[in-house]
Steps between C-alpha positions, in 0.01 A plus 500: 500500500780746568627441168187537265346756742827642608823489262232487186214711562614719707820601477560386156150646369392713787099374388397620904650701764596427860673678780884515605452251762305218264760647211786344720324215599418351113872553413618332830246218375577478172862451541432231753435303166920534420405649154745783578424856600149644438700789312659264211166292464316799427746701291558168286128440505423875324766457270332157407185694425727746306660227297201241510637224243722680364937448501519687761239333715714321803259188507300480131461139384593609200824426625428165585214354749773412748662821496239691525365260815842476712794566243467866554558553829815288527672771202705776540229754290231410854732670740521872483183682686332687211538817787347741206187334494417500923637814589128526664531252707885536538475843679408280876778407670305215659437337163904564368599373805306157452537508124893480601468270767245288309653156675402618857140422483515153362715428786324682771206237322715204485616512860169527595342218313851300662339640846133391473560155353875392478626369175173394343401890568791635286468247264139529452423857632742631298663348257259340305267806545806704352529266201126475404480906523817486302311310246190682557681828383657295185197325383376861453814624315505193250193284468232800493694653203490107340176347558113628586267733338530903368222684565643803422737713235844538652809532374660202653380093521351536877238221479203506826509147676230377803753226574842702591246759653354250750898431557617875523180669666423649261811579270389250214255798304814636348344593194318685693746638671698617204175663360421704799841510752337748708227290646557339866212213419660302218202255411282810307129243586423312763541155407883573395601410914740776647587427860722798536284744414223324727761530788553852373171588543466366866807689594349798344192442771753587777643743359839336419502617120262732291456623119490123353518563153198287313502476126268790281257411302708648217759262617262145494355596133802680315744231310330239524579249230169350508397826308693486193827684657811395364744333725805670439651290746486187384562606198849637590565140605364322248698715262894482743357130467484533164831685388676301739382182305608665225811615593558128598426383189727711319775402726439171426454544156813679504672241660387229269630650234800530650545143577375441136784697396734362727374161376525576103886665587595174652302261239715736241794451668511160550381423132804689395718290744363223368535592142883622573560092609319417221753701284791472698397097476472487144823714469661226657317200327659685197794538591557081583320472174747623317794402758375174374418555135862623520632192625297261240696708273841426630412197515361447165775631320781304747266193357515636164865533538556140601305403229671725226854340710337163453408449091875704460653223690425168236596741229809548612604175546376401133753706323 
């Protein structure tokens, strides 16, 4: 709750208002989670909304599903505080000071889940409540960008889904989210289930927060794709989809050709090796050819000679 109320909707958004006191106490709370100070969520969070999907969005899928779910956070790019785009909330001392000691809560909350029940208490109490927020916050930054259903024109892929909302209280309707950022209550009817804005609103009974921004009515009926506006969103994707297909295909293309090349220079080449033994072969063939056609000579005319020698020889001895 200190996260999607807190970090998110508050700081991050500032959709309601709330005193100095309360101010201190959602940070405090939010950073219990261990997903670093409440200054760097938020200023990373408006620049996300600055750079929905695009290259310069920290955590777009675009990037990759598991970049955009964990990858991000673990990179270099994640760890600078975006100070230029909190200075409003950066101006209290209170919330600097926890922003740059953002590891004290989560221990002043681990020691005490090790206090109340042991092992099993830190374990349970807190670690695995750490990691499933963790993943809370993640399934928002990834899968709601992936998978679900647009109900309105935005410039990015943020898709509404009832299942990661039942999971985040609340955080799922990220389309629309992205549509209207101002709004505290982030499921626009009643049906789409918000349970931070329901604890909002009972908070707001006591006088613990005030001003809860709700959605216009210009905001629930303008964009909608239902009516025939054109989602320039998806259609960005659909079209980096596109040219990056393309671009793959010339590269492949490209290095097909290549290889063809490379293939029909070394066919070539060893054709001509082949045909230089052939020559060089025959050269030599011709060569003991003749070495022998020379010797059938000697030796036909050393026969001849014997011969000639021969029919002198009974002559001779006649006269």
């Amino acid at each position: 709750f200190f996260i999607t109320a807190g970090y998110h909707r508050y700081f991050a958004h500032r959709s309601f208002k709330t005193g100095r006191v309360m101010q201190f106490i959602f940070a405090f709370g939010g950073a219990t989670a261990a997903q670093k100070g409440v200054l760097w969520w938020s200023g990373n969070h408006r620049h996300h909304h600055r750079h929905s999907d695009d290259d310069e969005d920290l955590h777009s899928p675009k990037h990759g599903i598991w970049w955009s779910h964990f990858g991000w956070i673990l990179s270099s790019r994640s760890k600078p505080t975006p100070m230029h785009l909190i200075k409003d909330f950066a101006k209290y001392p209170e919330i600097r000071f926890i922003d740059k000691y953002y590891l004290l809560p989560p221990t002043v909350l681990g020691l005490f889940c090790f206090a109340v029940g042991g092992w099993s208490g830190l374990w349970i109490g807190f670690g695995l409540s750490t990691v499933l927020a963790y993943h809370g916050t993640f399934l928002v930054n990834s899968f709601t960008h992936i998978w679900g259903r647009r109900r309105f024109v935005t410039s990015d892929t943020s898709r509404n889904s009832m299942i990661i909302a039942l999971v985040t209280m609340g955080e799922g309707w990220h389309n629309n989210h992205h549509h209207y950022q101002r709004s505290c209550r982030q499921g626009f009817y009643w049906w789409e289930i918000d349970l931070t804005f329901y604890i909002l609103t009972v908070m707001s009974w006591f006088g613990l927060v005030w001003d809860l921004h709700r959605p216009t009515e210009r905001a629930l009926t303008e964009g909608r794709i239902k009516d025939g506006h054109f989602d320039v969103g998806m259609f960005d994707a659909y079209w980096a989809k596109a040219s990056q297909k393309m671009l793959e295909a010339q590269v492949n293309a490209s290095r097909r050709m290549r290889e063809a090349h490379l293939n029909a220079e070394a066919y070539a080449e060893a054709k001509r090796k082949a045909l230089d033994e052939f020559v060089e072969s025959t050269k030599d063939r011709a060569r003991e050819v003749a070495a022998k056609s020379d010797e059938l000579i000697e030796s036909t005319k050393q026969t001849a000679e014997d011969v000639a020698r021969l029919a002198k020889g009974p002559a001779g001895v006649a006269d």
